[in-house]
C-alpha positions, 0 to 999 in steps of 0.5 A: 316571484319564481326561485330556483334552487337545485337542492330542493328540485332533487329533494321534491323529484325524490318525494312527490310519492307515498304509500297510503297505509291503509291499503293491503298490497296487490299484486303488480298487474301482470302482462303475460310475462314479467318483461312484457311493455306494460299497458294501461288499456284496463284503465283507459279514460279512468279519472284519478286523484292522487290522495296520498305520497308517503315514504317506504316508513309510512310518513308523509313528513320528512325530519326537516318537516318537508311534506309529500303534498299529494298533487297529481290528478291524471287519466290515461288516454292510450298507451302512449298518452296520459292527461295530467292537471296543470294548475297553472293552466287550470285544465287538463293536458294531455303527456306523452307516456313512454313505456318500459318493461317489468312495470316501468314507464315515463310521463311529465318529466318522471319515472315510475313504477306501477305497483298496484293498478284496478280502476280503483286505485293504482299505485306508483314507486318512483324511480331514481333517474340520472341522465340515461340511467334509471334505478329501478330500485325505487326510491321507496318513496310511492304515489297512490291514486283513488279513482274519483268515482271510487271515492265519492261513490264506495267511499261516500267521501271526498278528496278534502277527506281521504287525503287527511294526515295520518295518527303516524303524521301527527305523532311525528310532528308532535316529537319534532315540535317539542324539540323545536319549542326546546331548542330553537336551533331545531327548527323545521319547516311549517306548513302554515309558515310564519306570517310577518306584519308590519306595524309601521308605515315607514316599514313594507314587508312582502313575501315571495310567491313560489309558481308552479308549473311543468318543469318543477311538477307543479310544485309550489312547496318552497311556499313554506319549505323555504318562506322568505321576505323581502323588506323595506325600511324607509327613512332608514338611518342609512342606505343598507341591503342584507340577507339572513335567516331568522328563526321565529319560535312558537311565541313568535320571538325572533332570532338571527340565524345566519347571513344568506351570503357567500363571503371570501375573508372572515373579517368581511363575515364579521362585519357582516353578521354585526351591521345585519344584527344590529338592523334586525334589532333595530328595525325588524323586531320592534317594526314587524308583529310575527304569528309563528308557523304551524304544521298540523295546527301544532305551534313550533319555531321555524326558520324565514329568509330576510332580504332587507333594504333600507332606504335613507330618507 
């Protein structure tokens, strides 16, 4: 099921980037003048992984445990042209490439900076967009690509590897799960989200399935950035509908967080809160078996989305 959320496409528009650390900066490539139409032609029929999307801070994981999940795999064809993977079509698709001054140019609905170009590696900022204006500032948030001939060839590696967390990754992840296992109310995302089972057959559970394509980048992280359930309770004690986030701790309790909802009185909010308390007691916890979310294979609570409907027999 395909959800659309304008919050989450601006927050995954500003990170689809990062700097692998390990590298030591080059020089932009220069093109006879700092202004002049920047050009490809070097890298021509160069295939490229992206390995790596990090922040300006070195960190591929935001405060609420979003991951700047590498994804693009591309090669430039000509100056105006560029073949991107699209994974909901299984194959390579060929963009156009629309080309700036002073390093700047437009391809699959995103701007971007060349920072670093070799056909071993290039490395991409991207740019804050808004209408017809651009920031070429940066979003300090970086793309880095190794070459696949590179990465099997000089490296003797392969993508599964060199696309590992980093020790700063995992140092960050551990200070954020400590405080979530502390406090549930500080939970952050997994990216192995939580996994709900029903242990009734009068109780069906289903989670929602975020689809890539070209209009998101591909993105698919609402998967886990934003897990959520659908559930249905039949020969429930009355017909019911209510929507309501849950936190589930590292133990895999379950906690009401808040109704998913919009009301216009308070005294309707109340009732709310009260009739879809009372059915995540009597209905989802002693129904549903929950294995908490992991991230890094680190234990901690995170937040779900519920939609439940019950159905009187």
């Amino acid at each position: 099921m395909k959800r659309k959320s304008a919050n989450r496409g601006m927050i995954c528009f500003l990170i689809i980037a990062l700097i692998y650390t390990g590298c030591k900066p080059a020089p932009v490539i220069k093109h006879n003048g700092e202004k002049d139409l920047i050009s490809f032609k070097s890298v021509e029929g160069v295939s490229y992984t992206e390995i790596s999307r990090r922040q300006k801070n070195g960190l591929s994981f935001t405060e609420d445990g979003f991951q700047l999940e590498p994804q693009w795999k591309l090669k430039f064809v000509s100056d105006d042209s560029v073949s991107i993977y699209s994974f909901d079509k299984k194959a390579f698709l060929n963009f156009p490439l629309t080309r700036g001054y002073d390093s700047v140019f437009n391809t699959a609905r995103t701007w971007l900076k060349l920072r670093k170009m070799s056909k071993d590696s290039l490395v991409f900022e991207v740019l804050k967009s808004q209408a017809d204006s651009i920031d070429t500032r940066g979003a300090e948030v970086y793309m880095t690509f190794y070459a696949n001939n590179y990465i099997q060839n000089v490296l003797h590696s392969d993508i599964a590897t060199v696309r590992q967390s980093s020790r700063k990754d995992s140092l960050f992840i551990s200070s954020l799960v400590s405080r979530a296992n502390s406090d549930y109310k500080k939970a952050f995302a997994a990216r192995q989200p939580v996994v709900l089972v029903s242990k009734s057959p009068s109780v069906k559970v289903n989670k929602w399935k975020a689809e890539g394509d070209i209009l998101n980048n591909f993105d698919t992280s609402d998967d886990y950035f934003n897990p959520s359930y659908s559930i249905t309770v039949n020969k429930a004690d009355a017909n019911f509908s209510y929507s309501f986030s849950v936190y589930v701790d590292d133990k895999g309790q379950m906690y009401y967080g808040k109704p998913l909802v919009a009301f216009t009185e308070q005294g309707y909010e109340d009732d709310y809160i009260h009739h879809s308390k009372a059915v995540m007691d009597k209905y989802l916890i002693s129904n549903l078996q929950a294995t908490p979310g992991k991230t890094l294979n680190m234990t901690h609570t995170s937040l779900i989305n519920i939609h439940v409907e019950g159905k009187k027999s």
